[in-house]
N, CA and C atoms as a LAMMPS dump frame, in Angstrom:
ITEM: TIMESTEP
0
ITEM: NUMBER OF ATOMS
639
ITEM: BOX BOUNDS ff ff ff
-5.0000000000000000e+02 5.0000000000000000e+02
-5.0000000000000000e+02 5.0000000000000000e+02
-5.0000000000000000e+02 5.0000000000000000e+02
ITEM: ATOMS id mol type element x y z
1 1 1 N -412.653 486.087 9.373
2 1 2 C -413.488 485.089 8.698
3 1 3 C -414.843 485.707 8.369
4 2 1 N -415.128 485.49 7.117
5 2 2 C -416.448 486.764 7.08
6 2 3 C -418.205 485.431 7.602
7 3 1 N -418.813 486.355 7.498
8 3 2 C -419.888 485.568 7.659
9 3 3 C -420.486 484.349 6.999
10 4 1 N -420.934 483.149 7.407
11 4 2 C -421.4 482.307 6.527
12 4 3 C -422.35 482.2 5.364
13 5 1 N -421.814 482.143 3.983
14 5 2 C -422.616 482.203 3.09
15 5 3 C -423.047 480.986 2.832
16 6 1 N -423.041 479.619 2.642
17 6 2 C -423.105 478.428 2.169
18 6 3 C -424.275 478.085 2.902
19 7 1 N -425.406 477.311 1.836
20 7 2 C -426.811 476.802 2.866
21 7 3 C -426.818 476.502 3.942
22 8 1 N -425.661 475.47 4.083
23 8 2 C -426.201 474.308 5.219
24 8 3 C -425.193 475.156 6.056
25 9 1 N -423.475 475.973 6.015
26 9 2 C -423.244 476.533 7.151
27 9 3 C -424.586 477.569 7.656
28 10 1 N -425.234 478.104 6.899
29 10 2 C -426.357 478.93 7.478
30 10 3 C -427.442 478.472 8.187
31 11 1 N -427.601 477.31 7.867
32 11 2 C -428.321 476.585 8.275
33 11 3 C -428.013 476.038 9.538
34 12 1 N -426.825 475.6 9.231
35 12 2 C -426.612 475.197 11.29
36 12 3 C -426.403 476.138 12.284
37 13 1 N -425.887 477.533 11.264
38 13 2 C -425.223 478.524 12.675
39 13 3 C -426.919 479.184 13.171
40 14 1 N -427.87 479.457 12.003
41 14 2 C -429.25 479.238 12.841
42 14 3 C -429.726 478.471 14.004
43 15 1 N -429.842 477.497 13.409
44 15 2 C -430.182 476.397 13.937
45 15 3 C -429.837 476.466 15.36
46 16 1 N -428.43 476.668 15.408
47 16 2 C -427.887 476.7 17.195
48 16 3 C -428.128 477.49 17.427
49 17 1 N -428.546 478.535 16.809
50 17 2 C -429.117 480.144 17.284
51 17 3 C -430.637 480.113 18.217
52 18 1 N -431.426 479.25 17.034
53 18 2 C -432.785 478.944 17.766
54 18 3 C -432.927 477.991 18.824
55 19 1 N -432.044 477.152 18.866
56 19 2 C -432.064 476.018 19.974
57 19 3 C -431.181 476.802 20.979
58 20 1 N -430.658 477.214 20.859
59 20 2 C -430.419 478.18 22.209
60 20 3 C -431.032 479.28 22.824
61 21 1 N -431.911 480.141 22.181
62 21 2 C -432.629 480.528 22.48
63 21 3 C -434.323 479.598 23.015
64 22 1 N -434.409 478.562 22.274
65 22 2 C -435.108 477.884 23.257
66 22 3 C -434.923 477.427 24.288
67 23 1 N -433.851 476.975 24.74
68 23 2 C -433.378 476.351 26.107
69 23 3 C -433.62 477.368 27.377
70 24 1 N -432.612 478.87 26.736
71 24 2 C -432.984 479.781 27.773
72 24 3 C -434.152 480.24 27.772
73 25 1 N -434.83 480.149 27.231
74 25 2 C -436.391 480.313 27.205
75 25 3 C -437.249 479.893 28.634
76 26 1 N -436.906 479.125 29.362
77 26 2 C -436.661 478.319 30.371
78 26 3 C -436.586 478.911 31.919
79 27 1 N -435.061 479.538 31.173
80 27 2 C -434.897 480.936 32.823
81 27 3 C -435.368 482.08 32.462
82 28 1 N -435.933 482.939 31.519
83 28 2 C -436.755 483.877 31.064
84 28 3 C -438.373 483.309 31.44
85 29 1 N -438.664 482.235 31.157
86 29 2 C -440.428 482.326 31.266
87 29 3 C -440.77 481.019 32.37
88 30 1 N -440.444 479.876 32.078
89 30 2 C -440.689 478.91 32.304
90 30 3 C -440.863 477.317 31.194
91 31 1 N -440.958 476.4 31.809
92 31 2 C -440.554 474.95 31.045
93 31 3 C -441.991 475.103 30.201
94 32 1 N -441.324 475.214 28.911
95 32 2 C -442.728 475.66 27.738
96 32 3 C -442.484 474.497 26.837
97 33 1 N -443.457 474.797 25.66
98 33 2 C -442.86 473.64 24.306
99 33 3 C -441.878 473.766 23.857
100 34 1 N -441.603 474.968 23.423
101 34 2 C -440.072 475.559 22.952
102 34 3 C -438.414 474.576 23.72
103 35 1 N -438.797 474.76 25.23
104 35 2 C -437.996 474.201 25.875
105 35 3 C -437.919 472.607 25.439
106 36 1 N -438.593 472.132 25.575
107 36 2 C -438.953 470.953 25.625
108 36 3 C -438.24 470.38 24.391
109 37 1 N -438.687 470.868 23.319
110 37 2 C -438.256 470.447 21.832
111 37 3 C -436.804 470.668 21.727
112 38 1 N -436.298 471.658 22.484
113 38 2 C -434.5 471.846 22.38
114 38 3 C -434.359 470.673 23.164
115 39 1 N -434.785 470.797 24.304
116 39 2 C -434.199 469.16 25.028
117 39 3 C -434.07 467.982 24.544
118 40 1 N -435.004 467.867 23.747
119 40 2 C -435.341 466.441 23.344
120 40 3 C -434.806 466.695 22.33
121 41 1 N -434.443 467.381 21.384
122 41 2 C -433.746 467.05 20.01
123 41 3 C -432.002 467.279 20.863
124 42 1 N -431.867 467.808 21.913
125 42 2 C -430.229 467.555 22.276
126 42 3 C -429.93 466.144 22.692
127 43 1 N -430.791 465.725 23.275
128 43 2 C -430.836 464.533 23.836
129 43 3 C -431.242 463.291 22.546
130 44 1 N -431.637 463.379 21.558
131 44 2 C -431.512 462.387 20.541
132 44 3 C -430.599 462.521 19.454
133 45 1 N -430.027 463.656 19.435
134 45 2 C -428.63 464.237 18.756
135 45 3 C -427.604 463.357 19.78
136 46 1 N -427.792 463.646 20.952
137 46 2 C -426.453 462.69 21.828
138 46 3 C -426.524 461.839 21.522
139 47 1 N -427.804 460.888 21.347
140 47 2 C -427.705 460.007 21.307
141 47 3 C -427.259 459.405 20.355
142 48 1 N -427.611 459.971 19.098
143 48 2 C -427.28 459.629 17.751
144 48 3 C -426.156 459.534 17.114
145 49 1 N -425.314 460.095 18.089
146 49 2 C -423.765 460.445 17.671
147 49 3 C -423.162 459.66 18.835
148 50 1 N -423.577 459.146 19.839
149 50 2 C -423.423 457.822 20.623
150 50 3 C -422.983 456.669 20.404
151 51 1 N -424.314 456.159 18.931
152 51 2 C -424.416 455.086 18.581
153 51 3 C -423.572 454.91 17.25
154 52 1 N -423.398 456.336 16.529
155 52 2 C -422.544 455.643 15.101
156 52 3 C -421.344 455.311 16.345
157 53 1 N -420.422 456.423 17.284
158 53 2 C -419.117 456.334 17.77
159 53 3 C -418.86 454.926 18.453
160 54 1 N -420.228 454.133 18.819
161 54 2 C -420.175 452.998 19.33
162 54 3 C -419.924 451.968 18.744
163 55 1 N -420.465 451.895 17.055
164 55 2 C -420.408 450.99 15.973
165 55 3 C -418.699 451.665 15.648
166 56 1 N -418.229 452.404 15.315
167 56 2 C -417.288 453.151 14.867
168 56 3 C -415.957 452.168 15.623
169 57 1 N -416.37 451.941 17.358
170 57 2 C -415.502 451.943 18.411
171 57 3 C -416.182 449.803 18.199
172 58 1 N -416.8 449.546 17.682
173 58 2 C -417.014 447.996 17.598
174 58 3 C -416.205 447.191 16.524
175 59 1 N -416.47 448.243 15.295
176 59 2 C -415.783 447.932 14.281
177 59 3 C -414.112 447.698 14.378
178 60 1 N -413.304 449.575 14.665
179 60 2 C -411.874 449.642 14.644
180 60 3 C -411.558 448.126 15.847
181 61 1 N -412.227 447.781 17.089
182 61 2 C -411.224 447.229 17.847
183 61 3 C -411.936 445.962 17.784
184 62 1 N -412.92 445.594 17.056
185 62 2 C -413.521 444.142 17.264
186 62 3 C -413.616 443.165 15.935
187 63 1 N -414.058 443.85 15.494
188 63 2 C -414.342 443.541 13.09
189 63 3 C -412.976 443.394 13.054
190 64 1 N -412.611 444.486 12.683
191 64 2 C -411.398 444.665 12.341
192 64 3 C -410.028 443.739 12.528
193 65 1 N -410.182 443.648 13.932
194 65 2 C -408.515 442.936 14.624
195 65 3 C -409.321 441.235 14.304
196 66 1 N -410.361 441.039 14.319
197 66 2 C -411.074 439.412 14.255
198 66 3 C -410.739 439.487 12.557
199 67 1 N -410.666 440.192 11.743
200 67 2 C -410.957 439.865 10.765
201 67 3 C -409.322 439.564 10.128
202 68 1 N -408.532 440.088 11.007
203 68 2 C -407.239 439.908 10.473
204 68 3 C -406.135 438.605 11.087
205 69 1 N -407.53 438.002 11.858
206 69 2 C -406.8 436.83 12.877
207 69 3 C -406.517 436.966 14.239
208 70 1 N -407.151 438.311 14.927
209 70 2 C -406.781 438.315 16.131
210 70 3 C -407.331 437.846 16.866
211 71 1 N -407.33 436.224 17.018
212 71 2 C -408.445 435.676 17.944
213 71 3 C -408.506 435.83 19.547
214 72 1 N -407.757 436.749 19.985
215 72 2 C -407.991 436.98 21.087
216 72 3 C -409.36 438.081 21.381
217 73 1 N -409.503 438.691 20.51
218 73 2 C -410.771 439.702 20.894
219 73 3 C -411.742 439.239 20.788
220 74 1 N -411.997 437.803 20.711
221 74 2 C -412.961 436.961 20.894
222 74 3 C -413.868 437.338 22.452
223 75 1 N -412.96 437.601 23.014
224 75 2 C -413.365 437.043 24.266
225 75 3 C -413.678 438.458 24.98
226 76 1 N -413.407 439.984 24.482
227 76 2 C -415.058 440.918 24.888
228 76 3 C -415.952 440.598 24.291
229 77 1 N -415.809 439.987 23.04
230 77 2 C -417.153 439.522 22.084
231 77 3 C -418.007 438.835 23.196
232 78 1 N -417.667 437.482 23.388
233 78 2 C -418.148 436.682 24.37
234 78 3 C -418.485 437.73 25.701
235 79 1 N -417.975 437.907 26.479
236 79 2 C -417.819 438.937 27.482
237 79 3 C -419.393 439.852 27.489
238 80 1 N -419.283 440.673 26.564
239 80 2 C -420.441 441.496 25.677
240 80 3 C -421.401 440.791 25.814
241 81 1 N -421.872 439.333 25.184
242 81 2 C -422.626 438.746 24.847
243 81 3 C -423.177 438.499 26.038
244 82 1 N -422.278 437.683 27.405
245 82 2 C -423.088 437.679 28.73
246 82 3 C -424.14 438.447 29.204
247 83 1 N -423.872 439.802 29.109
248 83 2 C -424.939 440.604 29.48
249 83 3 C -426.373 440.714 28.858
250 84 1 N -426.184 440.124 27.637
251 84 2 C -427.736 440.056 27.184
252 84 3 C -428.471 438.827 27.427
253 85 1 N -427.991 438.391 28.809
254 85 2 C -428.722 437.247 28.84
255 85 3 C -429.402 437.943 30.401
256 86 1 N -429.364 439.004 30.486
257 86 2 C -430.292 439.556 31.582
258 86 3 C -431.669 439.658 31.886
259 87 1 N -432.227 439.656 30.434
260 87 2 C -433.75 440.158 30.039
261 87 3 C -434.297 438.526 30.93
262 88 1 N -433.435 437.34 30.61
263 88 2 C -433.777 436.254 30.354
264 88 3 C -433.865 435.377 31.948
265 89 1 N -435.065 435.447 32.446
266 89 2 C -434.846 434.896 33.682
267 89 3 C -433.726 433.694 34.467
268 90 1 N -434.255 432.813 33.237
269 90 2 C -433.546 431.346 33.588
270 90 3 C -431.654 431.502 33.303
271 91 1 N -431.329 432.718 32.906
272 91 2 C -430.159 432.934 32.354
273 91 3 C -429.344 433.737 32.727
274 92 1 N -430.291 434.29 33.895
275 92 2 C -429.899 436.019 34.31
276 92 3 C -428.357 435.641 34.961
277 93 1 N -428.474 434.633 35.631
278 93 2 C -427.18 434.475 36.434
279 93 3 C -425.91 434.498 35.935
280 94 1 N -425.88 434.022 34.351
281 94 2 C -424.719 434.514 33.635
282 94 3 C -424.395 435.887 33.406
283 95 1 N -424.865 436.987 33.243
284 95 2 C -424.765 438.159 33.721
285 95 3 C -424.031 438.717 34.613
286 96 1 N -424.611 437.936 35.848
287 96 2 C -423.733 438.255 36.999
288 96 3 C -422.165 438.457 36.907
289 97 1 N -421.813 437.459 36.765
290 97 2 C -420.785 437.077 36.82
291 97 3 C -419.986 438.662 35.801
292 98 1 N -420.527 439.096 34.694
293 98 2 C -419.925 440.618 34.093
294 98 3 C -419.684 441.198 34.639
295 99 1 N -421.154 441.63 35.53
296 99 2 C -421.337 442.554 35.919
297 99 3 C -420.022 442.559 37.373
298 100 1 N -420.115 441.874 38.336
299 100 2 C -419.187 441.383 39.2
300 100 3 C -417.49 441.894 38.478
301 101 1 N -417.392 441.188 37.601
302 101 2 C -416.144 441.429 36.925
303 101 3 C -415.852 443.367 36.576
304 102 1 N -416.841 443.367 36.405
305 102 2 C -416.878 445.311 35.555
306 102 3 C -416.821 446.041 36.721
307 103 1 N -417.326 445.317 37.779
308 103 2 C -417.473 446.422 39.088
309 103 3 C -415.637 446.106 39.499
310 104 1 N -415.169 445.282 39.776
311 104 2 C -414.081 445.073 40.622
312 104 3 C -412.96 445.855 39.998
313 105 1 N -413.109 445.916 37.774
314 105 2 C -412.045 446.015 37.404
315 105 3 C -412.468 447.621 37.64
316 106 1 N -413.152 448.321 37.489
317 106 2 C -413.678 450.017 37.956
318 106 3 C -413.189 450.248 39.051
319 107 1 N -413.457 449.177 40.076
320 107 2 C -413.627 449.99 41.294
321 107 3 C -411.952 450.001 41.681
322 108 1 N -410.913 448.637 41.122
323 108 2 C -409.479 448.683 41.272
324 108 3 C -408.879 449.689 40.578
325 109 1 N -409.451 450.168 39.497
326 109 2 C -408.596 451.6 38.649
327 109 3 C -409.195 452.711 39.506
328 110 1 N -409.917 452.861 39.7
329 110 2 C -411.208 453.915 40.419
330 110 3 C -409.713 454.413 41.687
331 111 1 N -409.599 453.142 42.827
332 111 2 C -408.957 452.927 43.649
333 111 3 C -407.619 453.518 43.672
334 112 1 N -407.128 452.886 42.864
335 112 2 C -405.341 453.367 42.292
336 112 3 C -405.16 454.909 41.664
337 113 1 N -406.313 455.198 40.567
338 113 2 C -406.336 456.454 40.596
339 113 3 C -406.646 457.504 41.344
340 114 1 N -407.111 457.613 42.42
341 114 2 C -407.419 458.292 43.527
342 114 3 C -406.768 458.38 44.243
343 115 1 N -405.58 456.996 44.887
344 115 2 C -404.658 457.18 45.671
345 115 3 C -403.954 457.832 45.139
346 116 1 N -403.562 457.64 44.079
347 116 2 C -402.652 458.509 43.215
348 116 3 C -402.539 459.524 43.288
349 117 1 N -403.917 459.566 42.543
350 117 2 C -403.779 461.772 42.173
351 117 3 C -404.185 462.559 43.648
352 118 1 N -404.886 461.78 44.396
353 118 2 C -405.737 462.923 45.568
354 118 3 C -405.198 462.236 46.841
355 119 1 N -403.967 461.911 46.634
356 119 2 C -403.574 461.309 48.337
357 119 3 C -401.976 461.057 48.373
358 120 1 N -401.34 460.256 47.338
359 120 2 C -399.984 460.371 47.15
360 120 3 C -399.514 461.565 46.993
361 121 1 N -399.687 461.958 45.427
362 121 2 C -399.255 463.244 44.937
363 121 3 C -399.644 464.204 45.765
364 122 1 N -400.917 464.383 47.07
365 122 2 C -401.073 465.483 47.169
366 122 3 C -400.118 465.428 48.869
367 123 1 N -400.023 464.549 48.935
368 123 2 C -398.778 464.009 50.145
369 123 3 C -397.271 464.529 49.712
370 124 1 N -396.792 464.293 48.788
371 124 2 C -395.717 464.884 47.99
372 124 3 C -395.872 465.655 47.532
373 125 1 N -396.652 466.75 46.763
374 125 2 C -396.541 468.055 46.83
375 125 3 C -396.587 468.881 48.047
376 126 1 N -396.858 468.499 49.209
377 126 2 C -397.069 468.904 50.215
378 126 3 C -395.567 468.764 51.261
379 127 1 N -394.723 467.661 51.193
380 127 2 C -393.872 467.657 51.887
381 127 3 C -392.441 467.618 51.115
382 128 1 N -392.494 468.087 49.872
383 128 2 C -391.561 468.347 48.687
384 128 3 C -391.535 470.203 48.687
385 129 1 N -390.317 470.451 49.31
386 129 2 C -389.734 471.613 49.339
387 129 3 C -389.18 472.198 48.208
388 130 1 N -389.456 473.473 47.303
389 130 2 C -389.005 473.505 46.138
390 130 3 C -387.526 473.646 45.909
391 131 1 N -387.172 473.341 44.62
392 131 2 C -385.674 473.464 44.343
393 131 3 C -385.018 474.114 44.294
394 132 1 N -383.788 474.026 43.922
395 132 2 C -383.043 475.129 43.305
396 132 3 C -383.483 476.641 42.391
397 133 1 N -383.168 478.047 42.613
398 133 2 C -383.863 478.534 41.904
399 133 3 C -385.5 478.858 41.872
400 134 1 N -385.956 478.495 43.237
401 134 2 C -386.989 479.047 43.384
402 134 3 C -387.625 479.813 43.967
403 135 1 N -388.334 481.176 43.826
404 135 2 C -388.349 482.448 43.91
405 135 3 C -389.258 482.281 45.127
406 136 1 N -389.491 483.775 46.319
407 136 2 C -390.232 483.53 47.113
408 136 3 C -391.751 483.289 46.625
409 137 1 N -392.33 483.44 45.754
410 137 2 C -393.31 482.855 45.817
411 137 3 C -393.664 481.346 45.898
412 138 1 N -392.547 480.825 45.355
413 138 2 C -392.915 479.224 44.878
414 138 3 C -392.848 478.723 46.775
415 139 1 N -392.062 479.328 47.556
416 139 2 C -391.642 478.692 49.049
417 139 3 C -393.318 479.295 49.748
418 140 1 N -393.63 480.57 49.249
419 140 2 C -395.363 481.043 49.731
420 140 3 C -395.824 479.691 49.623
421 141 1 N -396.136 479.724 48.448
422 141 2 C -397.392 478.689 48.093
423 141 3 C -396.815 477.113 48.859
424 142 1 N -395.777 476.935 48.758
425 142 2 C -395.043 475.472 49.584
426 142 3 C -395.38 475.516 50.898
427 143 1 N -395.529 476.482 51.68
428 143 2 C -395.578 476.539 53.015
429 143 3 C -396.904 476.79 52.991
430 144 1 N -397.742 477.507 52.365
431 144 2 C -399.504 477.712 51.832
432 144 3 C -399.932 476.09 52.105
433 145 1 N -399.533 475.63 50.911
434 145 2 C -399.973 474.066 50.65
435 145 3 C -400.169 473.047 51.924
436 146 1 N -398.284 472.988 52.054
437 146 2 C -398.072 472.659 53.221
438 146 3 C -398.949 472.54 54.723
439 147 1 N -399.142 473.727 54.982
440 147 2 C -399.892 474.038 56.525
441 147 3 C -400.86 474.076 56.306
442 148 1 N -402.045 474.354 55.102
443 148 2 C -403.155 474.02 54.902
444 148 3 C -403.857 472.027 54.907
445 149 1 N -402.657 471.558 54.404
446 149 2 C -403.07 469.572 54.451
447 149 3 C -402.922 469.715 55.575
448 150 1 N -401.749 470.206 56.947
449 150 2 C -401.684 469.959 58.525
450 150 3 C -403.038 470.045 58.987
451 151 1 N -403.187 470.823 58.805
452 151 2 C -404.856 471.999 59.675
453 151 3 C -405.611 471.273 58.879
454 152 1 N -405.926 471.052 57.834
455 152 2 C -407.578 470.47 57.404
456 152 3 C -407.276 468.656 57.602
457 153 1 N -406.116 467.831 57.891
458 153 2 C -406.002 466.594 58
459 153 3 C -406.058 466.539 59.289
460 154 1 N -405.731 467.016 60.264
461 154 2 C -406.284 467.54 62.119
462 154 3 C -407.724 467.66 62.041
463 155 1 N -408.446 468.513 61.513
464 155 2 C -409.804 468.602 61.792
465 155 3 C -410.481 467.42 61.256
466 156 1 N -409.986 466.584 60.529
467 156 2 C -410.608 465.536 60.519
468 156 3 C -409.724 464.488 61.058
469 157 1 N -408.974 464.589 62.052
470 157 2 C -408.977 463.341 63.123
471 157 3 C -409.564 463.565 64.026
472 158 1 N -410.767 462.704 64.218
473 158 2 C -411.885 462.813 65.151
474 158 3 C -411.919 461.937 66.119
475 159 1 N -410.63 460.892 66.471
476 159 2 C -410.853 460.278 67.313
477 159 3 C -409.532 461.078 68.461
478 160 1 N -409.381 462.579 68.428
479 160 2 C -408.71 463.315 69.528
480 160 3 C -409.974 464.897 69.475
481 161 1 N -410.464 464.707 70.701
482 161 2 C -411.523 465.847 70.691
483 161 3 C -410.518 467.377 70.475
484 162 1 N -411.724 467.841 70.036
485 162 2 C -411.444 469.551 69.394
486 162 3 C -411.157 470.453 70.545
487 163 1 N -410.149 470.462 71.307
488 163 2 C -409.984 470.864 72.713
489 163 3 C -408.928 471.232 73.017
490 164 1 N -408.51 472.604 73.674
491 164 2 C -407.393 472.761 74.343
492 164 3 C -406.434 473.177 73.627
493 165 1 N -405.208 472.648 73.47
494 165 2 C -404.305 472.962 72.17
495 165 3 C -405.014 472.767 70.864
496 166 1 N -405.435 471.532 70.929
497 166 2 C -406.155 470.781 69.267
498 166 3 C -407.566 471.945 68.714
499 167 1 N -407.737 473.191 69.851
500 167 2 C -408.9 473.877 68.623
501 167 3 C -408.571 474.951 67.968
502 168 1 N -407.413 475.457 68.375
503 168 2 C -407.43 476.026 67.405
504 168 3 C -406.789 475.892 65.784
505 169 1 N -406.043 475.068 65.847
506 169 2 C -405.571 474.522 64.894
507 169 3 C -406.715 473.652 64.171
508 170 1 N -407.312 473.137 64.571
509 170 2 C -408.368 472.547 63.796
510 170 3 C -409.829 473.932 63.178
511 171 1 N -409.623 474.243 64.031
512 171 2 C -410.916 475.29 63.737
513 171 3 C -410.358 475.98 62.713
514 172 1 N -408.766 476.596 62.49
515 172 2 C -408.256 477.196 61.496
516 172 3 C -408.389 476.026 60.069
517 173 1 N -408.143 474.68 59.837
518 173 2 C -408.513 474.098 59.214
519 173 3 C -409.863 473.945 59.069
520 174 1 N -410.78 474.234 59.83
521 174 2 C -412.426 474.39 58.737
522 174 3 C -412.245 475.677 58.36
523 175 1 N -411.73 476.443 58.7
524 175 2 C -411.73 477.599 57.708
525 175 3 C -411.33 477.52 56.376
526 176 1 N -410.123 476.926 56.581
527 176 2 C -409.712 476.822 55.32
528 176 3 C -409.706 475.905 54.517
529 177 1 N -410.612 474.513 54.732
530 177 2 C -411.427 473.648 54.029
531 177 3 C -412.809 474.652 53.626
532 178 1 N -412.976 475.228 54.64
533 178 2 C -414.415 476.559 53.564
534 178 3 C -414.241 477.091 52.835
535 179 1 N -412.338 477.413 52.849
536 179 2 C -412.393 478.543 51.977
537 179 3 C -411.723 478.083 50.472
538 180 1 N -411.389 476.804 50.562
539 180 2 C -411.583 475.943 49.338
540 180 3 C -412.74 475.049 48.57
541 181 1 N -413.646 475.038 49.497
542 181 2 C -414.682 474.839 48.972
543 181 3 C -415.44 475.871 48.253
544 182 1 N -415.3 476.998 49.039
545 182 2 C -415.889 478.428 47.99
546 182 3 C -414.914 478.783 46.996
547 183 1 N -414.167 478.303 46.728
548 183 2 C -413.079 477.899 45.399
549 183 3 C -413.767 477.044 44.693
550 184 1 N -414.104 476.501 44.976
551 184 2 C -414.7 475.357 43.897
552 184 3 C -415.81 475.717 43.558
553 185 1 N -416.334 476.092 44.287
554 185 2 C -417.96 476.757 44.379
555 185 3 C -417.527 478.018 43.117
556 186 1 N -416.747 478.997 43.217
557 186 2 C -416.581 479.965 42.682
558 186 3 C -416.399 479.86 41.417
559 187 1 N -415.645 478.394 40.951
560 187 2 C -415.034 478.22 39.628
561 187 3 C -416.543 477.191 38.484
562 188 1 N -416.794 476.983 39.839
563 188 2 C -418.414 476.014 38.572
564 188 3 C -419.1 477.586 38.411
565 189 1 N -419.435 478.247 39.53
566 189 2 C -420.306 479.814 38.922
567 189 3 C -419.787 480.404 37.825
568 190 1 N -418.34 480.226 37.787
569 190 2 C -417.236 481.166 36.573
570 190 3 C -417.588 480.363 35.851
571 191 1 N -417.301 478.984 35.278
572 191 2 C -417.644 478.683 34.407
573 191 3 C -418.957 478.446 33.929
574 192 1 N -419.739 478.361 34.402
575 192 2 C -421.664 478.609 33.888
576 192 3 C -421.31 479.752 33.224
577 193 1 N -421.129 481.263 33.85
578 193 2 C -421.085 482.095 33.315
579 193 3 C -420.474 482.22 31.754
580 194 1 N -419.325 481.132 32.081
581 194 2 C -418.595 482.018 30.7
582 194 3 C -419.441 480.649 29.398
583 195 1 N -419.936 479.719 29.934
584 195 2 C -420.619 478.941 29.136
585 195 3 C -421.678 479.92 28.245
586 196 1 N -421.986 481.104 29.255
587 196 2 C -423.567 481.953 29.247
588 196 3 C -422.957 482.88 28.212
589 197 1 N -421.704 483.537 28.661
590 197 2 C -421.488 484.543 27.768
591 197 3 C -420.976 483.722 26.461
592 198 1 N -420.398 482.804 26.15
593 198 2 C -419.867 481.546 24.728
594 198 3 C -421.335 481.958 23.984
595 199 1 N -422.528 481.458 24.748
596 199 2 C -423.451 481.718 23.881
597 199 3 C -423.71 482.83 23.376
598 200 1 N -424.381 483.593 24.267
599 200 2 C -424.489 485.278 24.201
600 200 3 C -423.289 486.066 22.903
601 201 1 N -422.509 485.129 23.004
602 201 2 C -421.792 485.972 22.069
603 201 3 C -422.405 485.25 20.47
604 202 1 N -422.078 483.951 20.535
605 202 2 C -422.867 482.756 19.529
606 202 3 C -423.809 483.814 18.605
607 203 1 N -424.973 484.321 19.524
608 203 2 C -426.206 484.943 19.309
609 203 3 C -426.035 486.074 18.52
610 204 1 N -424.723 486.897 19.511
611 204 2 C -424.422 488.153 18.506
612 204 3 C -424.404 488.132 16.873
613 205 1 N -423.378 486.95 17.394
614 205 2 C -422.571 486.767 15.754
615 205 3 C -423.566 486.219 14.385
616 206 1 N -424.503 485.45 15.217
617 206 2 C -425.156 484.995 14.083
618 206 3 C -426.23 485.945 13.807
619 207 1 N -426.942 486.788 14.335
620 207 2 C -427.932 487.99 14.183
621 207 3 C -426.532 489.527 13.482
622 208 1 N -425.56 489.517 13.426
623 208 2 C -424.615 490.489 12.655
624 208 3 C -424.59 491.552 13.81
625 209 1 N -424.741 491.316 15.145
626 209 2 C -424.807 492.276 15.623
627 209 3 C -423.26 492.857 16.033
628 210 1 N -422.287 491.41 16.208
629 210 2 C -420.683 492.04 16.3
630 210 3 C -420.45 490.957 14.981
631 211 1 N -419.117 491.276 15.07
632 211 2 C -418.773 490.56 13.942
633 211 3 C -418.3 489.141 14.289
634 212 1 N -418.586 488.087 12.722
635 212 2 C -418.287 487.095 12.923
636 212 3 C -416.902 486.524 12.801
637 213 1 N -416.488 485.507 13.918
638 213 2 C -414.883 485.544 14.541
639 213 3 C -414.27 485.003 12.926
């Protein structure tokens, strides 16, 4: 793809050129004007592209389905409307009642999805032996998996003290709750980085220093 000739592509692949170089401007010197002005124009760019996707997302599921007879979507309309009666002292209490509603229906999906993904499934991948056709590695990592939930679900039963038979098996589970946490730890550093180098390369391309992808 050769380099951008057209105004406005030149114009934006700048553009992100200089606003990125202002941001890092930041861990090179310190919080300057430069910085400041990338922030605040990222942060009213979010925003700005917030508010059409919000009108965008009012229109397709609210205009739209009302305008064709769907009188049931009446009633986020209404719904919606409760909450702006917050500002309003004598009124605030209708509010409540949303807000109440928004927390329970969050906190019941919140709930179900969690059991789900981080307690069922990880219960059944854990005591689900692989199938037919599966090579010694897949039985590694099964018995990996496996004896790692034993040992780190022991160290946190705390109502049998860490003693006797129960320490070392537990103590081997904080190890290896550490040594998944420096997994996680390891993979946000990897990815900053490769966020760092996305740019760094960004920079190349638009100054001609490698070529553009």
């Amino acid at each position: 793809m050769p380099y951008p000739t057209e105004p406005l592509e030149l114009l934006g692949a700048w553009t992100g050129a200089l606003l990125t170089v202002m941001v890092y401007s930041y861990v090179l010197y310190r919080e300057n004007v430069a910085f400041r002005f990338a922030e605040h124009t990222y942060i009213a760019t979010s925003f700005a592209v917030a508010i059409v996707q919000a009108v965008r997302l009012i229109k397709n599921n609210i205009i739209i389905p009302l305008s064709k007879g769907e009188a049931i979507y009446i009633v986020p309309v209404i719904l919606g409307f409760m909450l702006y009666t917050l500002p309003f002292r004598r009124y605030r209490w209708i509010s409540r009642y949303l807000a109440a509603f928004l927390v329970g229906v969050g906190l019941g999906l919140s709930i179900r999805g969690t059991l789900t993904a981080q307690i069922v499934m990880q219960i059944l991948g854990s005591i689900s032996a692989p199938g037919a056709g599966a090579t010694p590695l897949d039985w590694f990592n099964f018995l990996w998996i496996a004896l790692g939930f034993v040992l780190i679900t022991m160290y946190f039963t705390f109502t049998v003290e860490h003693a006797g038979l129960y320490y070392y098996p537990t103590k081997l589970g904080r190890y290896l709750l550490m040594l998944g946490l420096g997994v996680y730890f390891g993979n946000t550093v990897q990815f900053r980085m490769a966020m760092l180098s996305g740019r760094i390369q960004y920079l190349l391309q638009v100054f001609k220093i490698i070529p553009w992808p």
